[in-house]
Residue, then its C-alpha position, 0 to 999 in steps of 0.5 A: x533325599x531320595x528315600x531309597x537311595x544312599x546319599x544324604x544331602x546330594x543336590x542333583x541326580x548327577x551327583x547321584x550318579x557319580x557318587x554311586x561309583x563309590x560303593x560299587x567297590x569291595x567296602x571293608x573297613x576305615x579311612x584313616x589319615x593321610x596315604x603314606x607315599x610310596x618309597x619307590x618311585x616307579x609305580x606299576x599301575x597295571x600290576x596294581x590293577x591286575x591285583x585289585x581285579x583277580x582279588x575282587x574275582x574271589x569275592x563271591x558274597x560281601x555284608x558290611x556295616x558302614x557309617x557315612x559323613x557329609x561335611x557341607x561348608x554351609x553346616x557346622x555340624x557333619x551330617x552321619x548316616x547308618x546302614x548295611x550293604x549286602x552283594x551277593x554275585x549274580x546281580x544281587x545286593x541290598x543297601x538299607x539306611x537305619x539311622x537316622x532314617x529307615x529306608x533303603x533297596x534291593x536288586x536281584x537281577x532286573x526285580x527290585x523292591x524299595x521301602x521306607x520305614x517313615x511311611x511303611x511304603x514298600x514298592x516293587x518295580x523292574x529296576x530298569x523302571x526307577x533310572x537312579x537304582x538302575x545305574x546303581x546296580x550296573x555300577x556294582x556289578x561293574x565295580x565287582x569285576x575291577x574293570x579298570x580299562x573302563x574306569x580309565x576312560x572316565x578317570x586319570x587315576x593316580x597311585x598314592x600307595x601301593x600297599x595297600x592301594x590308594x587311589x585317587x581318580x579324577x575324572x575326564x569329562x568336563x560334565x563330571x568335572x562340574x559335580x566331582x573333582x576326585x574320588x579316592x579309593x582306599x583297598x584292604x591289604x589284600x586288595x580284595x575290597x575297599x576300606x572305605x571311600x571319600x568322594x570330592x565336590x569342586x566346592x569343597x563339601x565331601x563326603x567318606x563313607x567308612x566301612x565296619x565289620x565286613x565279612x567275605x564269602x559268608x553265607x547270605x540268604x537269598x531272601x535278603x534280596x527278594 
């Protein structure tokens, strides 16, 4: 595992990158069961998305919790993993593991900083220079404008609940396709930001990442992010 990046277990920087789009949504606060199905039959997907989108334009700073979970067929036991996510609008955000190791990166605008608490290491770089938190960075600060005209060239996305909304995304290119067969996106009721989020390999393995104690437009130091 990359010491500063936010997957545990992930084989290739493919799967890096794909997985990245996973935290690039407003997190809040749990997955829990099955989408219940919609008793309408008809579902207005551009209403849907137009909703999620003018939601997310409020969010101005978001800090949460998380726990992450990844179940392997080739493990009995499911791996966790700890940590903190911060955004902050104007191309900021910090993700930090604390458990069961201590490592983790910021960005603010093109400067970035990672650490890792095992070797005491810390690194300052542009982030254009490290390719794997770069297109981390450009992912979040994509997601945090609900682009879905975008998202709907990479993915066939599919409504499992209205309220609050359940999406499932599968993607588009065959190349995707070897690494990740859906991700599923699950908003708080408001569609301001994201329960949590689980993502999906061809194999079998997933990973959810469930999200805690999140707040919304609170205060955040600015040092967080230097």
């Amino acid at each position: 595992m990359d010491s500063g990046g936010p997957t545990i277990g992930i084989r290739t920087q493919m799967k890096k990158n794909l997985f990245i789009v996973l935290f690039c949504v407003m997190p809040g606060v749990g997955l829990s069961g099955q989408a219940q199905k919609d008793t309408k039959a008809f579902v207005d997907k551009s209403r849907i998305f137009s909703q999620i989108a003018d939601s997310a334009s409020r969010v101005k700073t978001l800090s949460s919790d998380f726990i992450q979970e990844k179940h392997l067929s080739m493990l009995e036991n499911v791996l966790i993993a700890k940590g903190r996510f911060y955004y902050k609008r104007n191309d900021r955000l910090r993700w930090e593991l604390n458990e069961p190791i201590i490592s983790g990166f910021s960005v603010n605008g093109r400067k970035a900083k990672r650490w890792d608490g095992k070797s005491g290491k810390t690194q300052l770089f542009e982030v254009r220079e490290v390719p794997f938190i770069e297109v981390f960075a450009d992912q979040v600060f994509a997601w945090t404008k609900a682009d879905f005209k975008g998202l709907q060239k990479r993915y066939r996305i599919e409504v499992l609940a209205q309220t609050p909304a359940d999406l499932k995304l599968f993607p588009i290119f065959s190349q995707e396709k070897k690494y990740l067969d859906h991700l599923r996106i699950v908003f708080a009721a408001d569609a301001g930001y994201v329960n949590a989020v689980e993502v999906h390999e061809p194999d079998g393995d997933f990973t959810r990442i469930r999200f805690l104690n999140t707040r919304i437009n609170e205060p955040l130091q600015d040092s967080l992010f230097n």
